[in-house]
N, C-alpha and C positions, 0 to 999 in steps of 0.2 A: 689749825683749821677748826671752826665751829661748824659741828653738824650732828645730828643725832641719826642710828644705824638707819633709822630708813631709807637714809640717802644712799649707805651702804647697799643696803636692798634694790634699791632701784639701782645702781651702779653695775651690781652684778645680771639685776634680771636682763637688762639692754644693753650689757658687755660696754659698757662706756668707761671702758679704760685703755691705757696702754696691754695692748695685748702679746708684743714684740720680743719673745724670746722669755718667754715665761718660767716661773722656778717657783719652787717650794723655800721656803727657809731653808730645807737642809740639800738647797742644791740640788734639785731632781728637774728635769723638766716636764711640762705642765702641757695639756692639747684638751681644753674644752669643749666637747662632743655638744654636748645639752646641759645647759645651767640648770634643769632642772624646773619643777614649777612650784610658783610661789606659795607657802603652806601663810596661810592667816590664822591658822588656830594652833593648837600648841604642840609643840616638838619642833623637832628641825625647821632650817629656815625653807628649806629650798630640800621638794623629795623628786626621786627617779633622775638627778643626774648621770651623764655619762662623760667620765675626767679621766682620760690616758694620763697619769702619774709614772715616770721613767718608761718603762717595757710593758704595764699591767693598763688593760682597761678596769675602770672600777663603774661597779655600777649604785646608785645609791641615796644618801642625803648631804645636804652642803647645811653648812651651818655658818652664820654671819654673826660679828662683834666687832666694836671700834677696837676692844683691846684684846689678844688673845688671854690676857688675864680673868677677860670677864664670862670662861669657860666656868672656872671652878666658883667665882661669884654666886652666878645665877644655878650651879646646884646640878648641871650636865654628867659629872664625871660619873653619878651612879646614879644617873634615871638611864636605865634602859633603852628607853625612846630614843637616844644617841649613839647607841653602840653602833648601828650602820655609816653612821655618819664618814665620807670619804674624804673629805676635805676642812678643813678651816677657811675661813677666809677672814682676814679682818685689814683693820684699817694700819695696827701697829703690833709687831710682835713683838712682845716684853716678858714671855716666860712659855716653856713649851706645853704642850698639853698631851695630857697622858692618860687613856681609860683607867677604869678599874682592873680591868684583866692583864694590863701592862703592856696596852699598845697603843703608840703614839701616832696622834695624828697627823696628817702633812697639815702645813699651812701654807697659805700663800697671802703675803704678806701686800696691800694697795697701796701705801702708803707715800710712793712718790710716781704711781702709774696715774693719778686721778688728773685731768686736763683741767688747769688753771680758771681757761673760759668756762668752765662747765662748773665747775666751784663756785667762780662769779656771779653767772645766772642765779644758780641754788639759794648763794646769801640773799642777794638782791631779794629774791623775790618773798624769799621766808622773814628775814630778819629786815626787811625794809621800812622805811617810815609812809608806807601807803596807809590812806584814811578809809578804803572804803574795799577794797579788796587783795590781795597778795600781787596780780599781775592787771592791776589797772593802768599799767603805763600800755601793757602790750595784748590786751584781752580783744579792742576793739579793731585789732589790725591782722587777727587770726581770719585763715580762710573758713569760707561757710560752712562747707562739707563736717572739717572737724568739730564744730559748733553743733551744726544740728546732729550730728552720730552721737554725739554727748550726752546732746539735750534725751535724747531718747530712752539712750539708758539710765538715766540721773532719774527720766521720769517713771518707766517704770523701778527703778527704785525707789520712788516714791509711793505709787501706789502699793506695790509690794509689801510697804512698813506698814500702809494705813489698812492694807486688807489683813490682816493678820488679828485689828480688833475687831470686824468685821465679822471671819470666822468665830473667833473667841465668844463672842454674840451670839452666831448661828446655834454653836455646839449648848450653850445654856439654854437656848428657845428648842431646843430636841431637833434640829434639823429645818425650823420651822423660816423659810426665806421672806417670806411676805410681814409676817409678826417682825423680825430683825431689822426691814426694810423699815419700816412704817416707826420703830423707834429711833433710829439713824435720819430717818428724812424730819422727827418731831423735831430731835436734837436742833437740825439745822436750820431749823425753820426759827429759831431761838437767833440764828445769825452771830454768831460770839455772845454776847452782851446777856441774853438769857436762852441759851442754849443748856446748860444744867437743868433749872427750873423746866423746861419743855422736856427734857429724856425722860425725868423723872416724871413728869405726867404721864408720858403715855405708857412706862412701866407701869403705873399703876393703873391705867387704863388698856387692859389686853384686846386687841382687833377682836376677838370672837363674841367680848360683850357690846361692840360699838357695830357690831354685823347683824345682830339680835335688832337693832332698830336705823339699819340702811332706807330703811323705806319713810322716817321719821325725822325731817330735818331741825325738827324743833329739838328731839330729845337726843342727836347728836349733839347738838349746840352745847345742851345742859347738862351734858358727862362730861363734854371737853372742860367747858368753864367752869362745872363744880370741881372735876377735880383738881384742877387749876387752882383752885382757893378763892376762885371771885364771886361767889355767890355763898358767903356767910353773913353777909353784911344787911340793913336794911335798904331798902330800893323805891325810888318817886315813881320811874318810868314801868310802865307795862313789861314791855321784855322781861326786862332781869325779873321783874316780881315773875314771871309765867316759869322764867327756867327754877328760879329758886325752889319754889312747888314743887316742877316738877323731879328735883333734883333730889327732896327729900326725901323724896318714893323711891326712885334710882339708885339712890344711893344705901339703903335699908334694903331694897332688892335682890342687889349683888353685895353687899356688906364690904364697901366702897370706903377707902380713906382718903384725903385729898391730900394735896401736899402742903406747904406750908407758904401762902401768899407774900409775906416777908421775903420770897428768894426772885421773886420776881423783880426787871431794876426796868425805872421811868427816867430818871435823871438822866441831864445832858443825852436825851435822845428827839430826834425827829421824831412827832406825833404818831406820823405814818408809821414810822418802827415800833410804837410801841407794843408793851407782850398783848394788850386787849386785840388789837386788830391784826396782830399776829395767829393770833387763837381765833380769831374770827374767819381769816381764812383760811387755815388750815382743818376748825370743823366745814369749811365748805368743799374742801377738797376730798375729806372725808366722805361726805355725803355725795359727793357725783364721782368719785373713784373706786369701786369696788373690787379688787382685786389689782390693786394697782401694780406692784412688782411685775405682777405678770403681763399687764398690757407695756410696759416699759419693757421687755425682755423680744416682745414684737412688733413694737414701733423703732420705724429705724433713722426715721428723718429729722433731724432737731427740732426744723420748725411744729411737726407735731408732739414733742416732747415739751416744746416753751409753751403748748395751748392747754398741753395738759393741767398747766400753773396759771396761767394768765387767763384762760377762758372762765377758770370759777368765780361765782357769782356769790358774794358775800350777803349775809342776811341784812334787807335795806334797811336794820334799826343804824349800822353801823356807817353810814350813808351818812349821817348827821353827828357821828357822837364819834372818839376817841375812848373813851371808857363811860362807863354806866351811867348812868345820871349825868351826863356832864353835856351840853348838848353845846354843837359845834358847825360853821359856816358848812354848808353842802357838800363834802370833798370822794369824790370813789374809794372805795377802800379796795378794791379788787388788786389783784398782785401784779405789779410792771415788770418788765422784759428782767431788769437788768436786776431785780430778785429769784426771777426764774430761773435766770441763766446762772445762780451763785448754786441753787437747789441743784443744777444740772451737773454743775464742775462738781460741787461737795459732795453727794449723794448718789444719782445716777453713774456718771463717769465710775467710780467710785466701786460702787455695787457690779456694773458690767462688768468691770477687771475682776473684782473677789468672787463675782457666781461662774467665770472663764475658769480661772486659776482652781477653782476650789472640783470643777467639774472634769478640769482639764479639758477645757473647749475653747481651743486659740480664738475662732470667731468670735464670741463675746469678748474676750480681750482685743483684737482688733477695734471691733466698734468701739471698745472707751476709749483707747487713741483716740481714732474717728471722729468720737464727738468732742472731744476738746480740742482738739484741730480746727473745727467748723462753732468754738465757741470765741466769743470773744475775751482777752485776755484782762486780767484787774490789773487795778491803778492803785500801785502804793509807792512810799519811800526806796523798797529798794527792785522794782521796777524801773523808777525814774532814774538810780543811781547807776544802772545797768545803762538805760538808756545815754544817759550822759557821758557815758562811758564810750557810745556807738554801737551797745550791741542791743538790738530792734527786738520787738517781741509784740508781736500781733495780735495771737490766740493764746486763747489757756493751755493749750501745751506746751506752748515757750514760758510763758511766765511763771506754772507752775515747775518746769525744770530749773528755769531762775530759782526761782524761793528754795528750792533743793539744792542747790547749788551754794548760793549764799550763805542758809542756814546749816549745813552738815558738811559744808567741805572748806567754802572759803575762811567762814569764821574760825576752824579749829586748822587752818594751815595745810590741810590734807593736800598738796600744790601737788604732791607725787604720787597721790592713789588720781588723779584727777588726769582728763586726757588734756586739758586745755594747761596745765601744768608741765604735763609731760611736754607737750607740743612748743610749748617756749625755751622749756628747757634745752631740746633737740634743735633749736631754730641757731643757726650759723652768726 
């Protein structure tokens, strides 16, 4: 048989074997109280079992191997952390095993209790020639219930992974939520493509110097853009000549570095994407959002979270131009739904889970459920492969347990830490 012990693992956690008159190697019989619960970190496989061996109840750890040889392998016989151990369990016993102190452990040997059909599933689905997931023949014919209980917890561990740089963030800003917030939403306002370039601006530009002139929509503009890097250059139109001025000042003011305009990327993008008019309305957002985290932390309705992005009013040079001097057919630059809504799933969503968790206040974790539920869900390759597949995804909640799914479980095989895995597996 090909398998590697986590199948082991999972065989013993859901007792999926012959369980029918059960013995030890050395002839004892065997009554398995509690298998014990699954240890993921190191020592024993399995602690707090309860395994009546002959006359003795034991109480303790189980420990799992294909081979019972690969006790002394992996280095058990004198770490400590094993001396409770009551059991062996492996797949083949080929030599006994023996403490340091000179007591042997029982084994109980799987090796011709594992069901044939149950094996078959396992290869199949591990070792198969599927193109696009492990259990694509049988993924879209699972019932709903098991799908979405999944999807749920797949997805908060997802936010789970993403809040954790979140905090890491908070604890370098002294605690500070609104300053963490406003570098995390610059980030994303970068959209992939220049998302570095934008963190790095607003690191270098701290909220408490861009608060200093909230009342000043011109000299937001010319802190975003200078330090942006776009305002070293010489300039035709008015604007940029105004911000560049005033930028000199600004920038001698606060003793201001920009970053380096080289990081910023124009190619193969849509106009509308690019970083000018991306900075264009995010100094507008700047300038009519003053204390935003917090108005975001008491608005609870999406549709006034997507006004919070689409209602800003971008300064009307950009009304005609894509970048500075370059003038262009009349096109709005103000921000569409379906940019809002990517700031709402990456950002928002995001921050409500990490300011719940971090406070320990389920409510705020609720609502970023909440709101990705009520947002609507993205369109990529492995979406569509989902799709095609028959399994539906509407909201960002589903898609984003999709992408978790695909990327941290399907691609590395994980078929047995997975429920929709387990659930094929168990399927008659």
């Amino acid at each position: 048989m090909l398998f590697t012990e986590d199948f082991l693992h999972y065989i013993w956690k859901f007792r999926l074997f012959d369980r029918d008159n059960l013995q030890t190697t050395g002839g004892e019989n065997i009554e398995i109280q509690s298998a014990g619960m699954h240890n993921t970190d190191s020592g024993p496989d399995f602690g707090n079992a309860r395994i009546k061996i002959g006359d003795t109840t034991w109480a303790g750890n189980v420990e799992l191997h294909l081979l019972s040889s690969d006790w002394a392998k992996h280095n058990h016989t004198n770490d400590k952390a094993y001396n409770n151990v009551i059991l062996h369990v492996v797949y083949r016993d080929d030599e006994p095993v023996t403490l340091a102190n000179g007591r042997h452990i029982p084994t109980l040997e799987l090796k011709e209790r594992i069901p044939d059909e149950l094996y078959n599933r396992y290869h199949k689905l591990i070792y198969g020639n599927q193109t696009v997931i492990p259990c694509e023949a049988s993924i879209g014919k699972l019932d709903d219930f098991t799908l979405r209980t999944w999807f749920t917890r797949i997805l908060i561990e997802r936010l789970e992974k993403k809040s954790t740089a979140v905090i890491a963030a908070l604890e370098v800003n002294r605690g500070d939520w609104e300053e963490t917030f406003y570098q995390f939403l610059a980030a994303n306002f970068g959209f992939k493509t220049n998302a570095v370039p934008f963190e790095l601006m607003a690191k270098s530009l701290p909220q408490n110097i861009l608060a200093k002139h909230k009342n000043n929509p011109l000299q937001i503009e010319t802190l975003i853009f200078g330090q942006a890097g776009f305002l070293s250059g010489d300039f035709t139109d008015e604007y940029p000549k105004k911000l560049k001025t005033e930028y000199e000042f600004l920038r001698k003011k606060f003793s201001l570095t920009p970053i380096d305009n080289h990081l910023w990327k124009f190619m193969r993008m849509r106009p509308l994407n690019f970083p000018t008019v991306r900075l264009a309305q995010f100094a507008a957002l700047v300038v009519n959002s003053n204390h935003l985290f917090s108005k975001i932390l008491d608005i609870k309705d999406v549709k006034s979270l997507q006004k919070l992005f689409t209602d800003i009013k971008v300064n009307a040079y950009w009304d005609e131009h894509y970048q500075f001097d370059k003038p262009s057919k009349p096109t709005s630059k103000n921000m569409g739904p379906a940019s809002a809504d990517l700031l709402l799933l990456n950002t928002l969503a995001l921050f409500l889970f990490s300011y719940g968790k971090y406070n320990q206040q389920q409510y705020f974790i609720d609502r970023s459920l909440k709101l990705l539920e009520n947002l609507p869900g993205e369109h990529n390759n492995i979406i569509a492969d989902f799709n095609d597949l028959g399994v539906k995804a509407n909201s960002a909640f589903e898609t984003q347990a999709l992408l978790e799914l695909k990327n941290y479980y399907c691609n590395y095989k994980k078929c047995l830490q997975c429920s929709v895995g387990n659930k094929i597996l168990k399927l008659a």
